[in-house]
C-alpha beads as a LAMMPS data file, in Angstrom:
LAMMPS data file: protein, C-alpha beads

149 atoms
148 bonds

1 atom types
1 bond types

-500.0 500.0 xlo xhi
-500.0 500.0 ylo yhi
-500.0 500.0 zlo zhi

Masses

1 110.0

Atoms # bond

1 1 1 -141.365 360.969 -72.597
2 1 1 -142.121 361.160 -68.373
3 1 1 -141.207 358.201 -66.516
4 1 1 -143.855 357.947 -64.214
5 1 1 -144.034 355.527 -60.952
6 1 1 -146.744 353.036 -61.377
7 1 1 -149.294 353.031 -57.431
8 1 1 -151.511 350.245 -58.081
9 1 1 -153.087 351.235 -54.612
10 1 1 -153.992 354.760 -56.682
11 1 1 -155.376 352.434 -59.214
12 1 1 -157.261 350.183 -56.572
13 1 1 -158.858 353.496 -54.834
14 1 1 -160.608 354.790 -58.034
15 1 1 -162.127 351.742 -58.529
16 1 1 -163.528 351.585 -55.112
17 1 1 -164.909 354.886 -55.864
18 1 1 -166.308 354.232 -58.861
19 1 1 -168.120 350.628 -57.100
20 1 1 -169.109 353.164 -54.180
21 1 1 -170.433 355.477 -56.668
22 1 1 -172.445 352.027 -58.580
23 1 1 -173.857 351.051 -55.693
24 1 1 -174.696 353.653 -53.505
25 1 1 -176.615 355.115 -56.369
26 1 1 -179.251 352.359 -56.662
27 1 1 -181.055 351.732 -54.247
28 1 1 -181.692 347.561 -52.209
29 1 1 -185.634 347.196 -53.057
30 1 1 -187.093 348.045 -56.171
31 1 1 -188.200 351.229 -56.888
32 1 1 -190.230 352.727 -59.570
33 1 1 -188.030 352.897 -63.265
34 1 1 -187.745 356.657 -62.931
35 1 1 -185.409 356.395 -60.068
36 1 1 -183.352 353.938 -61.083
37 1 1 -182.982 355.578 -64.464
38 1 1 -182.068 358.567 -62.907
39 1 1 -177.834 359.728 -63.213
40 1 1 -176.574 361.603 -60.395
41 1 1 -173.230 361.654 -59.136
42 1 1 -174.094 361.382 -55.658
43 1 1 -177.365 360.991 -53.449
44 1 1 -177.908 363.133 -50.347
45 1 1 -179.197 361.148 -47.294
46 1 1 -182.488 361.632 -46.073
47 1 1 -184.894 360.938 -43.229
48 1 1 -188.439 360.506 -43.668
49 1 1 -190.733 361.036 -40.312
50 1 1 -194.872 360.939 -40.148
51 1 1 -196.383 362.981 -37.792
52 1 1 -200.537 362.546 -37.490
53 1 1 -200.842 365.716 -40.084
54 1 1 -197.835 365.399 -42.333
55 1 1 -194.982 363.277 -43.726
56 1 1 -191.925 365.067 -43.064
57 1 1 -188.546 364.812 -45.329
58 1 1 -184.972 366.145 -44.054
59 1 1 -182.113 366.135 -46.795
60 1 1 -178.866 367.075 -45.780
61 1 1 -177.251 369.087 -48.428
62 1 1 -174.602 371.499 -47.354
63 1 1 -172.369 373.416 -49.148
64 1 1 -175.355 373.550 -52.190
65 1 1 -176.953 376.774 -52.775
66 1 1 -180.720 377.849 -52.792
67 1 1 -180.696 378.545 -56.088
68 1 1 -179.527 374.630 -57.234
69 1 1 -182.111 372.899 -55.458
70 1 1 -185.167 371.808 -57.227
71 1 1 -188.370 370.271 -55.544
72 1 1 -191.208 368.765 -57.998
73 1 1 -193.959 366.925 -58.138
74 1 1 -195.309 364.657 -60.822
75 1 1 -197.812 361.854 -61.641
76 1 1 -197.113 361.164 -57.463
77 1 1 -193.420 361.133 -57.127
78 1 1 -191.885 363.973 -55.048
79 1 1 -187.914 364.591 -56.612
80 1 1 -185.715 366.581 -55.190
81 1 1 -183.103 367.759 -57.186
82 1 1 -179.822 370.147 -57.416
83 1 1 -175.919 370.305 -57.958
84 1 1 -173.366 370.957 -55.370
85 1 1 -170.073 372.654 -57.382
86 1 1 -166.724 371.867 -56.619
87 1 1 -164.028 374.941 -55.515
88 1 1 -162.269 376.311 -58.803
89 1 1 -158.259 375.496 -58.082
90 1 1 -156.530 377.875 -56.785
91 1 1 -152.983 378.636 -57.667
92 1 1 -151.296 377.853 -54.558
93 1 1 -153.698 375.583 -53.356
94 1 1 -153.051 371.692 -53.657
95 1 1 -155.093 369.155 -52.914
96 1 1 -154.053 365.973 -50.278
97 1 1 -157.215 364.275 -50.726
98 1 1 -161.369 365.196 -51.682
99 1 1 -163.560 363.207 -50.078
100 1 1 -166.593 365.269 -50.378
101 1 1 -169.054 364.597 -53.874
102 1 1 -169.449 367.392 -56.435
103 1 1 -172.006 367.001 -59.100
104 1 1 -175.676 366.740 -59.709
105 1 1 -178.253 365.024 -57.479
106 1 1 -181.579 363.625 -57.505
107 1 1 -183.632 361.356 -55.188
108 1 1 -187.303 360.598 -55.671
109 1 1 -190.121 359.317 -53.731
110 1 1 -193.840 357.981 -54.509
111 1 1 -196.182 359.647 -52.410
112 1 1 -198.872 357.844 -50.367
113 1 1 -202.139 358.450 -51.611
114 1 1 -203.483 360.660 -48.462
115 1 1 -200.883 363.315 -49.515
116 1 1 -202.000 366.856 -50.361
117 1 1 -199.925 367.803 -53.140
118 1 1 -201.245 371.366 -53.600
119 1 1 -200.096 371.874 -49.596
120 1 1 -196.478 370.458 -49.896
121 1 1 -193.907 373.263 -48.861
122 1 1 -190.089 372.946 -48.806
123 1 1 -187.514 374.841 -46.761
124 1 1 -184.275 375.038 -47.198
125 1 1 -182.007 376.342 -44.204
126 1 1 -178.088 375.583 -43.246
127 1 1 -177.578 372.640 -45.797
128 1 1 -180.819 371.052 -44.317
129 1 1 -183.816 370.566 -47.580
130 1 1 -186.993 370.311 -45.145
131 1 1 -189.930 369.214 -47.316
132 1 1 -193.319 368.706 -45.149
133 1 1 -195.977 366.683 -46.722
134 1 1 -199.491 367.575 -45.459
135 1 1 -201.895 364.757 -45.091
136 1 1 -205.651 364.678 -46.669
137 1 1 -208.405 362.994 -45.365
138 1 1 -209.812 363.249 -49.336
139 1 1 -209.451 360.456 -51.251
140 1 1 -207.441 360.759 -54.389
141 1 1 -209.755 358.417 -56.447
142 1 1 -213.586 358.315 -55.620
143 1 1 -215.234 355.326 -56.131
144 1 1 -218.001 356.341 -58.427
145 1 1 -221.518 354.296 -58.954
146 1 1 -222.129 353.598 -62.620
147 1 1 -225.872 352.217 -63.590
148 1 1 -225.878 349.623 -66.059
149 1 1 -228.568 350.146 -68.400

Bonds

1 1 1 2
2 1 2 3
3 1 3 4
4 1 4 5
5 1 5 6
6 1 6 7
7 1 7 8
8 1 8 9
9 1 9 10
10 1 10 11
11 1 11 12
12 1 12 13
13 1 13 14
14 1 14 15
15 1 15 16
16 1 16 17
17 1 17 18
18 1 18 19
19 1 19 20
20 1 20 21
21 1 21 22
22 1 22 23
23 1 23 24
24 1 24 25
25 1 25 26
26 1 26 27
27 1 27 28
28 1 28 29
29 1 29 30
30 1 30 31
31 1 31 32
32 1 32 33
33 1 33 34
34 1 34 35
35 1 35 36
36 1 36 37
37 1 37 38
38 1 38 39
39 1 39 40
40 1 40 41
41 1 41 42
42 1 42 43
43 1 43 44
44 1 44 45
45 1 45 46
46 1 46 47
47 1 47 48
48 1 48 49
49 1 49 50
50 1 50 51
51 1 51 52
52 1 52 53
53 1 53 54
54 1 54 55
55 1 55 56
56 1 56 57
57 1 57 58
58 1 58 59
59 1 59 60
60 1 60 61
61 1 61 62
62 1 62 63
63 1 63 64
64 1 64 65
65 1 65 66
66 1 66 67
67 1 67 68
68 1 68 69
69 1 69 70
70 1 70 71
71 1 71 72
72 1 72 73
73 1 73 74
74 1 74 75
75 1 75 76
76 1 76 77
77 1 77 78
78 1 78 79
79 1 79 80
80 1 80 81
81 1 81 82
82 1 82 83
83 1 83 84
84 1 84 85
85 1 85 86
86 1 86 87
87 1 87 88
88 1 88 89
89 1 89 90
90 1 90 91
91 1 91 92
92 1 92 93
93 1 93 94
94 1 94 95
95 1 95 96
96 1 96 97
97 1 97 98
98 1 98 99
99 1 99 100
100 1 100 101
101 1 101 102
102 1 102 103
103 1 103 104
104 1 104 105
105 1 105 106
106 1 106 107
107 1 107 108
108 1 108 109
109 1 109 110
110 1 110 111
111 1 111 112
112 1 112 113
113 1 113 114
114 1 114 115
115 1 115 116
116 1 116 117
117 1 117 118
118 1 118 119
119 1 119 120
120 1 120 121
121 1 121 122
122 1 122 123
123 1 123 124
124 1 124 125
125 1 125 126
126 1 126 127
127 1 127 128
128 1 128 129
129 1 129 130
130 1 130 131
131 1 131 132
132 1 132 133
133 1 133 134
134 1 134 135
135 1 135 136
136 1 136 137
137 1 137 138
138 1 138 139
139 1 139 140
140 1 140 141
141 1 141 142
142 1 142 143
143 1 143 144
144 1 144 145
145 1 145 146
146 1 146 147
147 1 147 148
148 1 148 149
């Protein structure tokens, strides 16, 4: 059996994590169930801008490939989705301290209701998930006269 020297401040730092990880996950107003369902273990930041045509979304997500990033749409909520993968150890190679968050991701939105979701194009360039949002001027739901007989 390995003695081994007890660091409560080791201890003390994985629970931070694990309270950063709680609580930067959901987010301070309610949001639809789906998003607070969702698992991830971490959430990209985002900016959302509206121009007169378009809503615009920018995601920073560097060091995530093309391939692993995912953008739907469905029954109005926009998700973006993907998994940044952590560097296989090298033998050599140790570690002081990883900062950055591996894992899956997902953040979802509800659309506003003059968005054209046939139009909606993403781009993703340098770690940067661009997602433009065209506006309509068609209204999702027509109001429609019914005669009563």
């Amino acid at each position: 059996m390995n003695i081994v020297k007890w660091d409560p401040f080791v201890e003390l730092e994985d629970v931070s994590k694990q309270l950063n990880r709680i609580f930067g996950r959901f987010p301070a107003r309610s949001e639809p169930a789906r998003e607070l369902l969702a698992t991830a273990d971490w959430a990209p930041s985002v900016d959302i801008a509206e121009t007169e045509t378009a809503y615009l979304i920018k995601s920073e997500i560097p060091g995530v490939n093309r391939e692993d990033v995912k953008v739907n749409i469905e029954n109005g909520m926009l998700t973006m989705s993907g998994e940044r993968k952590q560097e296989k150890e090298e033998k050599g190679k140790k570690f002081h301290r990883v900062e950055r968050s591996y894992g899956s991701f997902m953040r979802s939105f509800r659309l506003p209701d003059n968005v054209d979701e046939a139009a909606v194009k993403a781009e993703f360039k340098d770690g940067m998930l661009n997602v433009t949002l065209p506006k309509t001027t068609q209204p999702k739901n027509k109001a429609i006269s019914i005669n009563v007989s």
